[in-house]
C-alpha positions as CSV (number, residue, x, y, z in Angstrom):
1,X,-84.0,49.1,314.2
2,X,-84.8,45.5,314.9
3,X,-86.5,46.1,318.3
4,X,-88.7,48.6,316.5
5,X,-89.3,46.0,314.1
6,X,-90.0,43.2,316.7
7,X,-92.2,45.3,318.8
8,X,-94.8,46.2,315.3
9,X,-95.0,43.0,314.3
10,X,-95.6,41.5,318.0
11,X,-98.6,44.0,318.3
12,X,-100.4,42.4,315.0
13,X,-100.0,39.4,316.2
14,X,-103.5,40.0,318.1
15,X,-106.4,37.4,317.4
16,X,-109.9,36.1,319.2
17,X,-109.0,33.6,322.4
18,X,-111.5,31.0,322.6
19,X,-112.5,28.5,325.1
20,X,-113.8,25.1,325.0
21,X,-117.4,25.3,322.6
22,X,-119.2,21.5,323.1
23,X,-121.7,23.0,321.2
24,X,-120.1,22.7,318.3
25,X,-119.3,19.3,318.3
26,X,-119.5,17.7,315.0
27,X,-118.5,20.5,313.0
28,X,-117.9,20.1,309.2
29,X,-114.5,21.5,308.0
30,X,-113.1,21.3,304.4
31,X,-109.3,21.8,303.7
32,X,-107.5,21.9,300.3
33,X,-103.6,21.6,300.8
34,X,-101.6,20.8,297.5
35,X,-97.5,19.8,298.9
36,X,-95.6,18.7,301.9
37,X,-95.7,22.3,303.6
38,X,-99.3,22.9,303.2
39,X,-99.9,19.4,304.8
40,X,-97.6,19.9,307.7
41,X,-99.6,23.8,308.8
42,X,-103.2,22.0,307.6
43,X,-102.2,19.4,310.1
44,X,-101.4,21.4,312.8
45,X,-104.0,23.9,312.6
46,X,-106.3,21.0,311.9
47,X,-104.8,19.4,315.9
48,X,-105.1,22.5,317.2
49,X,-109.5,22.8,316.6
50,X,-109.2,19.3,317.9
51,X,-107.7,20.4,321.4
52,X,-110.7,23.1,321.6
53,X,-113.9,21.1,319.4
54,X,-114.7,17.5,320.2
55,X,-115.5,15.2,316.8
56,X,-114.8,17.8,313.9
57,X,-115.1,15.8,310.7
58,X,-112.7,16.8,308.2
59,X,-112.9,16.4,304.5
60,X,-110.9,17.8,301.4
61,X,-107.4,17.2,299.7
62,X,-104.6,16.5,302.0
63,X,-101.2,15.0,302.4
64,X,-100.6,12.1,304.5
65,X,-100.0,14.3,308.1
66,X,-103.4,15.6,307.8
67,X,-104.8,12.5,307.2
68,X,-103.2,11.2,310.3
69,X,-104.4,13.8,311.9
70,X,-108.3,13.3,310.7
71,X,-109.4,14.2,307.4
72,X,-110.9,12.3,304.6
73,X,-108.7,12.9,301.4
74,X,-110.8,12.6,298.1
75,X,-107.8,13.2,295.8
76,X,-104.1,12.4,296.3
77,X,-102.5,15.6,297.3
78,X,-99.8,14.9,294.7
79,X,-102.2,15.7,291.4
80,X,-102.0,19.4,293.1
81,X,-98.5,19.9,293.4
82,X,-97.1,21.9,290.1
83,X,-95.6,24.9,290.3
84,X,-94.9,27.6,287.2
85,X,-96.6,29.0,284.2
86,X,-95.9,26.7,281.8
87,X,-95.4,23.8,283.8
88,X,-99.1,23.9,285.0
89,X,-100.4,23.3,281.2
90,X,-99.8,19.6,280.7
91,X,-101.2,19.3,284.3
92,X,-104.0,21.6,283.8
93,X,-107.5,19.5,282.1
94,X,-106.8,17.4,285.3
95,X,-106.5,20.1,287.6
96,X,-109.5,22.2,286.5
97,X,-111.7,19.1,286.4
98,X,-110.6,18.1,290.0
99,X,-111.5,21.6,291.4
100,X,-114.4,21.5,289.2
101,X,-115.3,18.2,291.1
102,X,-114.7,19.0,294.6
103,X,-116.8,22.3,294.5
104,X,-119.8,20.6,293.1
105,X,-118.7,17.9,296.2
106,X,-118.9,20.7,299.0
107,X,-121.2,22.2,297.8
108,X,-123.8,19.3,297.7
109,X,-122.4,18.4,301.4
110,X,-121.6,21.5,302.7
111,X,-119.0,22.3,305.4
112,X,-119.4,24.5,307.8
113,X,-116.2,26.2,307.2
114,X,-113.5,26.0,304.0
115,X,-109.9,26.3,304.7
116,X,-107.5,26.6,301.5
117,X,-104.0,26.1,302.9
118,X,-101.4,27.6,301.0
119,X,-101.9,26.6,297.0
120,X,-103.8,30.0,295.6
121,X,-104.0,28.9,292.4
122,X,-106.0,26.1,293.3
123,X,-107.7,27.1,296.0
124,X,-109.1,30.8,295.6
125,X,-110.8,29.8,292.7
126,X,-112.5,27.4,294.8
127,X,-112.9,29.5,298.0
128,X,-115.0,32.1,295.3
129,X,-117.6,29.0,294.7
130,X,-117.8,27.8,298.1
131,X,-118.9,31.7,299.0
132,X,-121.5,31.9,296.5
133,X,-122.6,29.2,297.8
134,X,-122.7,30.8,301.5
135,X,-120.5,28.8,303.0
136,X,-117.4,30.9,305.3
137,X,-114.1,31.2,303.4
138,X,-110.3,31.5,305.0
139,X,-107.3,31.2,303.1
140,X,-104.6,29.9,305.3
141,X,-100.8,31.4,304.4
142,X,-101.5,34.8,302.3
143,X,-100.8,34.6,298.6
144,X,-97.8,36.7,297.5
145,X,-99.8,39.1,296.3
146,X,-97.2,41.8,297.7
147,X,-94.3,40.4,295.3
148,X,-96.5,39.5,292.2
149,X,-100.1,39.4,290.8
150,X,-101.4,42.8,293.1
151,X,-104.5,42.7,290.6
152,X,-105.5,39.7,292.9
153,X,-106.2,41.3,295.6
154,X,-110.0,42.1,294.2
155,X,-110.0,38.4,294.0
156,X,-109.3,38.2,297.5
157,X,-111.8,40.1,298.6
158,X,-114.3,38.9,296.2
159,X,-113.6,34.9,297.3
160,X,-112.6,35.2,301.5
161,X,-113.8,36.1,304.7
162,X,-110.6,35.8,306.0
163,X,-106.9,35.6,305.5
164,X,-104.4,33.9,307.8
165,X,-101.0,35.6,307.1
166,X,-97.6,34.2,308.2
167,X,-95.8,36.6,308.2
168,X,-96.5,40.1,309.8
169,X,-95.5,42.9,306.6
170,X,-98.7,41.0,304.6
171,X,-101.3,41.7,307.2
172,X,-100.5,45.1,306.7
173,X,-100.5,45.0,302.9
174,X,-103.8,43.0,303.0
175,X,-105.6,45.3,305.0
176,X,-104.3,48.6,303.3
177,X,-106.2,46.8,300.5
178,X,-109.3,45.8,302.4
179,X,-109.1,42.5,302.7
180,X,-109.7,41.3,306.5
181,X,-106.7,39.6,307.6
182,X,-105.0,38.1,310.6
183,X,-101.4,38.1,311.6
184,X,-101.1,34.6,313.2
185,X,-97.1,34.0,313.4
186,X,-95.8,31.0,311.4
187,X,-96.1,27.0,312.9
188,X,-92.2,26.7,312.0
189,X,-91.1,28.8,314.0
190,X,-93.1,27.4,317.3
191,X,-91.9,23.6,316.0
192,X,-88.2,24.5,315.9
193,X,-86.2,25.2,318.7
194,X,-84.7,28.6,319.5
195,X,-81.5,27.0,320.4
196,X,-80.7,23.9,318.0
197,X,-78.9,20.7,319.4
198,X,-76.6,20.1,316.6
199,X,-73.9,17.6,318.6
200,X,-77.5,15.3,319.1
201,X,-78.8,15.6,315.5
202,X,-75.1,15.0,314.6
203,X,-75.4,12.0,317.1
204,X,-79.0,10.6,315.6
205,X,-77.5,10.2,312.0
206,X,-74.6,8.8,312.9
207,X,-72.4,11.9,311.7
208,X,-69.1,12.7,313.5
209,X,-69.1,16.0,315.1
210,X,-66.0,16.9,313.6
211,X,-66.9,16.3,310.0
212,X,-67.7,19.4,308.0
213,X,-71.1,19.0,306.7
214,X,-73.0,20.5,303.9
215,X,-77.3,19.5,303.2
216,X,-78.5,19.7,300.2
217,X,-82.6,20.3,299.5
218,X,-82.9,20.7,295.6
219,X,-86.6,21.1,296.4
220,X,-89.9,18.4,296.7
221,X,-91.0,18.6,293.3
222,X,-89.7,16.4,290.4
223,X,-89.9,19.6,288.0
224,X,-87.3,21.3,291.0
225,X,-85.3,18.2,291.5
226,X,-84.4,17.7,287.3
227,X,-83.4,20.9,286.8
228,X,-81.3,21.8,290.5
229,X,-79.5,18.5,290.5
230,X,-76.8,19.4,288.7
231,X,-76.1,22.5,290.2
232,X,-76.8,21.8,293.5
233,X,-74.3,18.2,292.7
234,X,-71.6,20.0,290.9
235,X,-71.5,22.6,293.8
236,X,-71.2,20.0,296.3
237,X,-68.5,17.8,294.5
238,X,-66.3,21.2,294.1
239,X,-66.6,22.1,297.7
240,X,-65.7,19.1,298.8
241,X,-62.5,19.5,296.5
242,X,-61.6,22.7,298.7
243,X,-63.0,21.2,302.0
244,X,-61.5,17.8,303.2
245,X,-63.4,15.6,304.6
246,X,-66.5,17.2,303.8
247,X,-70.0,15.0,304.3
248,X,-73.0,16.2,302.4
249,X,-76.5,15.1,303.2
250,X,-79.6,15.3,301.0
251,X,-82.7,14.5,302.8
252,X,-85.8,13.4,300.1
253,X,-89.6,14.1,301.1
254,X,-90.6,10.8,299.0
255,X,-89.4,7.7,297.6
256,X,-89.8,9.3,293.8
257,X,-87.6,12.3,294.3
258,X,-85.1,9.9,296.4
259,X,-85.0,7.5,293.3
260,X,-84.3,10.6,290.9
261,X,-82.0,12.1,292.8
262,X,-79.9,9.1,293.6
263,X,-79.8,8.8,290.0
264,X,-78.2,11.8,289.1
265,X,-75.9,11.4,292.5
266,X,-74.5,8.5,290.4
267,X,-74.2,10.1,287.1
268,X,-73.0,13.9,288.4
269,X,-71.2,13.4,291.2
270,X,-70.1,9.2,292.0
271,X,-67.6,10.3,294.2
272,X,-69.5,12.5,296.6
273,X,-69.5,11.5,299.8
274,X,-73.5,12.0,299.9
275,X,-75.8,10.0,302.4
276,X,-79.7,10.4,301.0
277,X,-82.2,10.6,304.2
278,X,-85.9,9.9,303.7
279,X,-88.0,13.2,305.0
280,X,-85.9,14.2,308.4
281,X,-85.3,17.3,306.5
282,X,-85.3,19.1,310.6
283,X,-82.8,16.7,311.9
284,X,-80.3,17.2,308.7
285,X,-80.8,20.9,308.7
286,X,-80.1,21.0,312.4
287,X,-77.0,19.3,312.2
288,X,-75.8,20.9,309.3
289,X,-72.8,23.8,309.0
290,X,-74.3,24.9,306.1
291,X,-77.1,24.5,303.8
292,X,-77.6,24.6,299.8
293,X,-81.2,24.9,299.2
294,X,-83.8,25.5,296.7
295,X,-86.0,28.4,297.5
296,X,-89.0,27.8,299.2
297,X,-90.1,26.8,302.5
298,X,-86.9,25.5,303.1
299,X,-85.1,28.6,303.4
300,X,-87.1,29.8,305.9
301,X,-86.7,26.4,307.7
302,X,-83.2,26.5,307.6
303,X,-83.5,30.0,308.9
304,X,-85.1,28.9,311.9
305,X,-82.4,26.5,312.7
306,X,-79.7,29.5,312.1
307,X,-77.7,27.8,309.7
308,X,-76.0,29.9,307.0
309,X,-77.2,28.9,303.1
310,X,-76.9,29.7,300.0
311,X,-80.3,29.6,297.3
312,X,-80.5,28.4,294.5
313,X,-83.1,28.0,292.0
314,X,-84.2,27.4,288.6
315,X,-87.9,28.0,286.6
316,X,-89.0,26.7,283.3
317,X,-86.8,29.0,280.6
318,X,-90.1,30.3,278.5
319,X,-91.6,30.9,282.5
320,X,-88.3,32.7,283.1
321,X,-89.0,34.6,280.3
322,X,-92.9,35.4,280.7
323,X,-92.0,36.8,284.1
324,X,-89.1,38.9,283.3
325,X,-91.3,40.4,280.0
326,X,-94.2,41.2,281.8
327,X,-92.2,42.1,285.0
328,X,-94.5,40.1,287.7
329,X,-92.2,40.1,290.2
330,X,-92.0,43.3,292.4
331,X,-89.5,41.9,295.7
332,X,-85.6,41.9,295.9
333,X,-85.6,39.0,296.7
334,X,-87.0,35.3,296.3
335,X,-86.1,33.9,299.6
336,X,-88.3,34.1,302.4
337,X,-85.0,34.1,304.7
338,X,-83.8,37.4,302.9
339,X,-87.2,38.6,302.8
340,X,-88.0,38.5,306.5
341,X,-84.1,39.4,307.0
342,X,-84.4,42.3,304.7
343,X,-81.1,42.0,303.4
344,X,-79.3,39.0,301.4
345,X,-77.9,37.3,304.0
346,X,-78.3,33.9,301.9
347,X,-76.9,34.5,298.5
348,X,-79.2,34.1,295.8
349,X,-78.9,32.1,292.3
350,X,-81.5,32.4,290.3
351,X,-81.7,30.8,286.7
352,X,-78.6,31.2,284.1
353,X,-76.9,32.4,287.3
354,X,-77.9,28.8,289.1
355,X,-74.7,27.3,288.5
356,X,-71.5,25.2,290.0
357,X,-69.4,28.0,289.5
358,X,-71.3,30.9,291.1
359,X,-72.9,29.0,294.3
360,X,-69.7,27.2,295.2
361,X,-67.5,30.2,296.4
362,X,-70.3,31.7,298.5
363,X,-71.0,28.3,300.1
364,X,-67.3,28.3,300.9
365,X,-67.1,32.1,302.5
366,X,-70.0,30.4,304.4
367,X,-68.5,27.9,305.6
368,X,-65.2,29.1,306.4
369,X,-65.6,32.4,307.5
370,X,-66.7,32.6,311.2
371,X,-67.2,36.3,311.7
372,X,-70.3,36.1,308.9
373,X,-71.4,33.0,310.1
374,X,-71.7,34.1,313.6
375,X,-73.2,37.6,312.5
376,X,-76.0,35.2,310.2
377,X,-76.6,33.1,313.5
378,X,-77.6,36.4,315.6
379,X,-80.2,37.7,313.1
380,X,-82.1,34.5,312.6
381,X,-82.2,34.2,316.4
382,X,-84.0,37.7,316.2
383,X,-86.8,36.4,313.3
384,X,-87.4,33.6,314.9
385,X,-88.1,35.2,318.0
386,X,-90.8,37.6,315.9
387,X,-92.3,34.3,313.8
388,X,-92.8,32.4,317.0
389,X,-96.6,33.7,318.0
390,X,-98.5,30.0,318.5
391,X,-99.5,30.0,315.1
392,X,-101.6,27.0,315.1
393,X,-103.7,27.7,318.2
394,X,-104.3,31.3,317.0
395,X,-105.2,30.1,313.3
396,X,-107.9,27.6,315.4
397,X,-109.3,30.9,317.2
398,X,-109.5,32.9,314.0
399,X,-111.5,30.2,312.5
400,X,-113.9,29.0,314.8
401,X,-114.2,32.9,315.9
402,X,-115.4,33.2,312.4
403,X,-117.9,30.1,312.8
404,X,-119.1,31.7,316.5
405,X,-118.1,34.6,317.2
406,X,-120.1,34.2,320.7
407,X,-118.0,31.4,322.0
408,X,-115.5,34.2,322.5
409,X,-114.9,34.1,326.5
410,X,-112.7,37.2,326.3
411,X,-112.5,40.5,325.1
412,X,-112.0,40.2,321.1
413,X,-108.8,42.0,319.4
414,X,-107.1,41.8,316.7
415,X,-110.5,41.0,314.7
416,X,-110.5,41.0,310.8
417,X,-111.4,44.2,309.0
418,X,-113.7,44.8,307.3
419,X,-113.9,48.0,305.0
């Protein structure tokens, strides 16, 4: 079943090669990326035009890994990164009157090219003005319109020339729906290694290879962080009851979420033996024997570095509710690792069920029981092995394809649709 699998998704993974183009030198590219993962693929795909087009100027919203890597950022990426229903509204004046801004921005100094990464919620709405306006439209990373939302995908075709999909079963749902759409392969997957090093990782952070250790991601959002601590702490505390010796490590994408979570480390859990990292979320989650997470990119990071987990995750309780009414959600499952897996290979908690006494047995079995483990290991070696397509450098050729398509110097496959 799997080399089935592997060999469909390896024949979408088709896109334009290009060659160098000097005559596009100087090219005007906008991006809009709203958290930490969106800034990571914006930057890459962002060095990857680089290696093929000489002085692109890059302007938008973007964290501080695309700035590095070039752009201009006229808003901090952080005003864009809220997540929910309800949670949005308290955030939402601001938000509306910073989209409302930057489109009349673009629009006035047009790029040659817009790139939402990620973030549909801010940035279709934009993509839709920047094509009135005539200016080419991708959206980078599909939106999940296959698990929630389908009326969007009229949206989608209304606002974008072209989708960039991540993950190979949304091309095919995107074009069933007529909305053109590229299979790229996912950056992850080319960043991380195949085989992980976890004896060096160990080595790097100063972590005896003998020591049994847990990391903990309760998620890059304050909103995440205040209402997975206490799980996620109370979890980790009770394991290490059951598992001596136990070391847990928490790595913390900014100095806000490490000064929140360090207090409720000190309220929850005092006695936890738990080292907070800054960022090196890779290095933890490579040395790691097993991983309590939030869901979200992270599961699929820790995927790629074949390390058993177990989700967790919590919403806003009248969000909760709202979905569950109206029924939005149409998947199995909420983690991208059991999602691309197709079975729940990482348990899932999700909201009343998000609790100490529930998520610490199943991290136990997965730390403990070496016939699962090892089973776990072999079929994230397999996805990995599917994901790993040279995302970024086929994201590049989509997009300046789009630009010129006549600075194509091959054959061209795998082109958008267009019905």
């Amino acid at each position: 079943m799997h080399e089935k699998s592997d060999s469909k998704w390896r024949s979408l993974a088709t896109v334009p090669i290009l060659g160098q183009a000097p005559s596009m030198s100087g090219l005007r590219i906008a991006l809009v990326a709203a958290e930490p993962s969106g800034d990571h693929l914006g930057a890459a795909l962002m060095q990857a035009i680089n290696a093929q087009i000489p002085d692109v100027i890059y302007t938008g919203i973007g964290g501080p890994e695309m700035i590095a890597a070039g752009m201009k950022s006229l808003y901090p990426m952080e005003k864009l990164s809220v997540m929910g229903l309800v949670e949005v509204l308290p955030h939402l004046p601001e938000l509306v009157s910073i989209r409302r801004q930057l489109a009349q921005h673009l629009i006035d100094n047009p790029p040659d090219l817009f790139i939402g990464v990620d973030a549909p919620d801010f940035n279709l709405g934009l993509a839709k003005k920047m094509k009135a306006a005539g200016i080419p439209t991708v959206q980078y990373v599909a939106p999940t319109v296959w698990a929630w939302k389908q009326e969007r995908v009229k949206i989608l075709r209304e606002a974008l020339d072209l989708v960039l999909s991540i993950f190979p079963f949304e091309q095919e749902f995107l074009l069933s729906h007529h909305v053109p759409s590229i299979y790229v392969g996912h950056p992850l997957a080319d960043q991380v290694p195949l085989n992980p090093d976890p004896a060096r990782a160990r080595a790097t952070l100063g972590i005896p290879g003998d020591v049994p250790l847990l990391a903990l991601l309760p998620g890059s959002r304050v909103g995440e962080l205040k209402r997975l601590s206490k799980p996620f702490l109370e979890a980790a505390a009770a394991l290490a009851q059951q598992i001596p010796r136990l070391k847990v490590v928490a790595p913390m994408v900014n100095g806000r979420i490490h000064e929140l979570f360090e207090q409720q480390r000190q309220q929850l859990a005092p006695d936890l033996d738990c080292t907070l990292v800054d960022k090196q979320a890779d290095l933890v989650l490579e040395a790691a024997d097993a991983v309590l997470t939030a869901s979200g990119t992270a599961t699929l990071q820790t995927l790629l570095y074949k390390k058993p987990m177990v989700v967790g995750y919590r919403v806003n309780a009248v969000t909760y509710r709202l979905l569950t009414l109206f029924r939005r959600i149409k998947i199995s499952y909420i983690a991208m690792a059991n999602l691309l897996a197709g079975e729940a290979l990482a348990p899932e908690f999700i909201q009343h069920h998000c609790t100490a006494e529930k998520i610490t047995p199943a991290l136990l079995r997965l730390m403990t029981d070496r016939r699962q483990i090892e089973e776990i290991e072999q079929r994230y070696q397999e996805i990995h092995r599917q994901l790993q397509q040279n995302a970024a450098e086929n994201a590049a050729n989509a997009v300046l394809n789009l630009i010129e398509p006549d600075h194509s110097e091959s054959e061209t496959v795998g082109r958008p649709v267009r019905e």
